[in-house]
C-alpha positions in Angstrom: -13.3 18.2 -0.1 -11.8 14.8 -0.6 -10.1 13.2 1.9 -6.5 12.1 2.5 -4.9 10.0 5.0 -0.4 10.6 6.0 2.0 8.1 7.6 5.6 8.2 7.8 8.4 6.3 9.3 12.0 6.3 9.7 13.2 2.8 8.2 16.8 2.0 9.0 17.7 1.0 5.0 19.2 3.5 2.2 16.1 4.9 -0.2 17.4 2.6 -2.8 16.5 -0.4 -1.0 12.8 0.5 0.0 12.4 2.1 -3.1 12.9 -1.7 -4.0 10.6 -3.5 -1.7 7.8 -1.3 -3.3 8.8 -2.6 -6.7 9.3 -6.3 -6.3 6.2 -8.3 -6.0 7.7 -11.0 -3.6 8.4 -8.2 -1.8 5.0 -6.5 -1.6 3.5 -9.8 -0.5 5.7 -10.2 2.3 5.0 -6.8 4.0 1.9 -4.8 2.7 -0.7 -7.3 4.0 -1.4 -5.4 7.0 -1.7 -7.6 10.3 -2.8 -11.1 9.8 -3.8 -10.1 6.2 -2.1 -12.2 3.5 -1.9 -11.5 -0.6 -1.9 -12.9 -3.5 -0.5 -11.1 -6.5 -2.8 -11.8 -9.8 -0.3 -9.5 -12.1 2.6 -7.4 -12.3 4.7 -4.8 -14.4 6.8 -2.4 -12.8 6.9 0.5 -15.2 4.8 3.7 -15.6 2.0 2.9 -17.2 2.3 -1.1 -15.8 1.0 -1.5 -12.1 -0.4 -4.4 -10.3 -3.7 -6.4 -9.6 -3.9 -8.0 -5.8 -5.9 -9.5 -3.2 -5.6 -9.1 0.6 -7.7 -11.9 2.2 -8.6 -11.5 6.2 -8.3 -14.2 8.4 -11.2 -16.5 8.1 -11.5 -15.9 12.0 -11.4 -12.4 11.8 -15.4 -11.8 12.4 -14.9 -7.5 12.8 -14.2 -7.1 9.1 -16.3 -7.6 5.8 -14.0 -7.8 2.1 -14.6 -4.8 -0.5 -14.6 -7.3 -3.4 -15.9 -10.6 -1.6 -16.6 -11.8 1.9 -13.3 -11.9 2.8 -11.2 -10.5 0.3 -10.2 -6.8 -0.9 -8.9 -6.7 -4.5 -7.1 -3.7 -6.2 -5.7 -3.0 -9.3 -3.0 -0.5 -8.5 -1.3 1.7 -11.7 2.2 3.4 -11.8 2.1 7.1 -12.7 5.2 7.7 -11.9 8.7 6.3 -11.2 11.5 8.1 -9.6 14.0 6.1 -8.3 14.8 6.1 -5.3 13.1 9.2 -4.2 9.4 9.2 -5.5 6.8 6.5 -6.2 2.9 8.1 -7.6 0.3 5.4 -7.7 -3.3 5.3 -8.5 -5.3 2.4 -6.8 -9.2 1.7 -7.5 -11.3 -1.5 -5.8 -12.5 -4.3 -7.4 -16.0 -4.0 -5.7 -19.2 -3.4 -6.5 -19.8 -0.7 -3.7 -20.2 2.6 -5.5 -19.4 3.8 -1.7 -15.7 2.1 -2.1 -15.3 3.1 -6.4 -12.7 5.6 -7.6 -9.7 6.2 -7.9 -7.3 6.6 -5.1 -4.0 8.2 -5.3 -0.9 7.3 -3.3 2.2 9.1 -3.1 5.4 7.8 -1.5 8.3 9.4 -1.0 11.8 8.4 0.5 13.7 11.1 2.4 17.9 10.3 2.8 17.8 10.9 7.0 20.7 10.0 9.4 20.2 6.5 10.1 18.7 5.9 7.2 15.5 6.8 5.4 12.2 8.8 6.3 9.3 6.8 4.1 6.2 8.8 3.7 2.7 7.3 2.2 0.1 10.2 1.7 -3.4 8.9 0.3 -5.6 11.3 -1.6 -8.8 11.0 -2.7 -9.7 8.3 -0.8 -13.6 6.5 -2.0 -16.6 8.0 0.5 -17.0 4.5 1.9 -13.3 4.1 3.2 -13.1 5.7 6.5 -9.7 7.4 6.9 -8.8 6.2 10.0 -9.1 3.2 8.6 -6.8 3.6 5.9 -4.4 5.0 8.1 -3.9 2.8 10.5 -3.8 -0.1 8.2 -1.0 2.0 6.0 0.5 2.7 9.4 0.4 -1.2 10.3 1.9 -2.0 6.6 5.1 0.9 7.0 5.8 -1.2 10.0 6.0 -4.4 8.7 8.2 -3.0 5.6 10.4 -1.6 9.0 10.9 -5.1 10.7 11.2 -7.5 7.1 13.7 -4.5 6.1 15.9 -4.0 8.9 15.4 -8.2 9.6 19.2 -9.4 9.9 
């Protein structure tokens, strides 16, 4: 059975515009990181078939966590399989690690749901690599749709 991780939010922004934020590097970089993670974008192409390669670093005083591709640092290279603006994004996501526990390929699916007040983002995660706990993944997915919430809605 492989395992799969669901969060969802209601974001106060039309589908359009988140649709964007998940297409626009500057954009990624300002709220994906989750907590006091920060990233650095090595590459990007927004098209199917395109993707893009990244690195989230930890805080060099954040002793609780260990990187998946160095000490402090998780890399990913991240393809598009599909685009459907502004309702549908299908991604595929595999670590830059030498952990076979952490290798494969992830799948993420987000979707953007028109809702009164604005729009319902949902991020499901399948196939998530043995070595990622999903509780994990979701809470730091959870943390993320947050932080696309407050730099969004920011006046």
């Amino acid at each position: 059975m492989t395992k799969t991780t669901s969060v969802s939010r209601v974001i106060r922004a039309a589908p359009e515009d988140l649709y964007a934020a998940f297409l626009d590097p500057a954009a990624l970089l300002a709220w994906l990181p989750p907590g006091r993670m920060t990233g650095r974008m090595h590459a990007f192409e927004a098209c199917v078939g395109g993707g893009y390669r990244m690195s989230l670093f930890y805080p060099a005083d954040e002793q609780a966590f260990r990187g998946k591709s160095a000490e402090r640092e998780d890399r990913v290279d991240v393809r598009f399989v599909e685009l459907s603006p502004p309702h549908r994004i299908v991604q595929t996501a595999v670590f830059d690690t030498p952990d076979p526990a952490l290798q494969g390929e992830m799948w993420m699916v987000t979707t953007f749901e028109p809702v009164p007040g604005g729009a319902k983002v949902a991020i499901r995660h399948e196939n998530l690599p043995p070595g990622l706990r999903p509780e994990d993944d979701q809470a730091g997915s959870q943390i993320s749709l947050d932080q696309l919430a407050r730099w969004i809605e920011a006046p």
